[in-house]
C-alpha positions as CSV (number, residue, x, y, z in Angstrom):
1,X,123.5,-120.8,70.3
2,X,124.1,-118.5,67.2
3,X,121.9,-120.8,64.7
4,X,119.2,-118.7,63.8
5,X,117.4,-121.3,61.4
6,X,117.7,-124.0,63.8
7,X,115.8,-122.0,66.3
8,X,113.5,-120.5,64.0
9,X,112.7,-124.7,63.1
10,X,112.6,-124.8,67.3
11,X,110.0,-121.9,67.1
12,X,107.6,-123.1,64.6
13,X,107.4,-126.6,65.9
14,X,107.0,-125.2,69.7
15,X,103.9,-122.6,68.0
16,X,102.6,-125.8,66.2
17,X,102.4,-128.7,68.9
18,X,101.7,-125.5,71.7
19,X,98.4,-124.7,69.2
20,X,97.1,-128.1,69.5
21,X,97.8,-128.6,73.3
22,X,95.6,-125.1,73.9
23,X,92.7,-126.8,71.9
24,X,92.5,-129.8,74.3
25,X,93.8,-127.2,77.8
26,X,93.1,-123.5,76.4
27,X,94.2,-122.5,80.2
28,X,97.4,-124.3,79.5
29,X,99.7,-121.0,81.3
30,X,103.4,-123.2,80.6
31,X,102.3,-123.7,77.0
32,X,101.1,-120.2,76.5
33,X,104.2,-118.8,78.3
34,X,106.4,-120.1,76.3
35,X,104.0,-119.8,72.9
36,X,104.1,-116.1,73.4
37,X,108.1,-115.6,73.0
38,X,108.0,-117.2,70.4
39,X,104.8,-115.6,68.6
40,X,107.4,-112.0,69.4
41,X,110.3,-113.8,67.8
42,X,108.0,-114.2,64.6
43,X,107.1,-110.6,64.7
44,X,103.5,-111.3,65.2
45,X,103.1,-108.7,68.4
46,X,99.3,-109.1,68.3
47,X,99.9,-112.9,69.5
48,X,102.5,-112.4,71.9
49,X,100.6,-109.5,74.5
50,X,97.2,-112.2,73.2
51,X,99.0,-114.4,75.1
52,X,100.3,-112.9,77.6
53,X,96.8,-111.5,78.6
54,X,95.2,-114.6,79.1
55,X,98.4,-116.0,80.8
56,X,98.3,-113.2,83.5
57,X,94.4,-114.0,83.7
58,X,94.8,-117.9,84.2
59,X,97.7,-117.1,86.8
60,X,98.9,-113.5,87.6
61,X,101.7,-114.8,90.0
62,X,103.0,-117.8,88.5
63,X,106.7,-117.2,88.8
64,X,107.9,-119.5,85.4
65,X,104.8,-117.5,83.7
66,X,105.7,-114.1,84.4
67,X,109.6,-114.8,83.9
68,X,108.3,-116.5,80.2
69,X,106.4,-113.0,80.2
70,X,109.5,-110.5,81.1
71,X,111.5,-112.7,78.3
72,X,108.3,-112.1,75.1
73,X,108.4,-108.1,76.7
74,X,112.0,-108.3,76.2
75,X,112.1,-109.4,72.6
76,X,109.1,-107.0,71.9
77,X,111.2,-103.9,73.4
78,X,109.3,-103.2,76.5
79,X,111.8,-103.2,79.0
80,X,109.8,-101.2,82.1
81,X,107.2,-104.4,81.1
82,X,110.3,-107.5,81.1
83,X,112.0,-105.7,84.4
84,X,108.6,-106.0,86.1
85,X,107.7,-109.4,85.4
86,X,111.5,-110.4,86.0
87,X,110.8,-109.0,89.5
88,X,108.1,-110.5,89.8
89,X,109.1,-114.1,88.9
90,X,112.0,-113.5,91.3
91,X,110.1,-112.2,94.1
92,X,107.7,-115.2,93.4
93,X,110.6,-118.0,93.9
94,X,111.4,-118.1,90.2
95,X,114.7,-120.0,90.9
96,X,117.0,-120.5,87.7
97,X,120.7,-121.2,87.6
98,X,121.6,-117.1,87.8
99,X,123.7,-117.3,84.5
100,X,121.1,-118.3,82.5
101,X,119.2,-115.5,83.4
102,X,122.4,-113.4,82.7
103,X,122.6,-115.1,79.4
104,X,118.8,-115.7,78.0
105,X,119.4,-114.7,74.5
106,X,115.8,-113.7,75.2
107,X,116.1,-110.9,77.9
108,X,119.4,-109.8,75.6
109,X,118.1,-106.4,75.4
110,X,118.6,-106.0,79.0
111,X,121.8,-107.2,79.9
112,X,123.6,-104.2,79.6
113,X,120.6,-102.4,81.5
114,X,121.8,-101.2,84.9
115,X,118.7,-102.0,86.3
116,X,118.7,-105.7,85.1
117,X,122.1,-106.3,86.3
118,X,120.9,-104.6,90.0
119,X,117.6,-106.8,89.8
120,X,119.8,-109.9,89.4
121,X,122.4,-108.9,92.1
122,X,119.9,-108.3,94.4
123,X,118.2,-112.0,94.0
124,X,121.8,-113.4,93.2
């Protein structure tokens, strides 16, 4: 929503409480999915492909996972790496109201991307 602090507030608390849910469930995958966008939003790229790593070895296919995933590669620049998991999520039954996809301030990098908006028209 444009409130950088607020979500920065959002972030910290999600990294905090998500820390101590991995010490009682370290194969949490939602928690880490979600721990490693924001870990990329705080610059701290080392965290965010940790993260990722062990999310794709608890559950290579989960669809919520690798769409969390194509959103932290997205914020960390790697678009080939975000497109891929998008598919992926997509192909896997990832089903999200299509405009937030269009609009994740996450994947914001790629929605200019002619390849993003094909991906999306072609699950649309």
């Amino acid at each position: 929503m444009g409130n950088e602090a607020m979500a920065e507030q959002a972030r910290n608390k999600l990294l905090e409480l998500g820390e101590r849910k991995l010490a009682l469930n370290p194969d949490d995958a939602i928690t880490l999915s979600r721990m490693a966008a924001a870990y990329a939003h705080r610059g701290e790229k080392e965290k965010a492909y940790a993260a990722i790593d062990k999310l794709l070895q608890i559950d290579p296919t989960d669809p919520l996972g690798r769409y969390n995933c194509a959103c932290t590669y997205a914020v960390l620049g790697e678009r080939e790496k975000a497109l891929a998991c998008l598919r992926t999520a997509l192909e896997g039954g990832y089903k999200n109201i299509r405009e937030w996809v269009k609009s994740d301030l996450d994947l914001v990098s790629l929605h200019e991307d002619p390849d993003f908006i094909a991906l999306l028209a072609e699950f649309g």
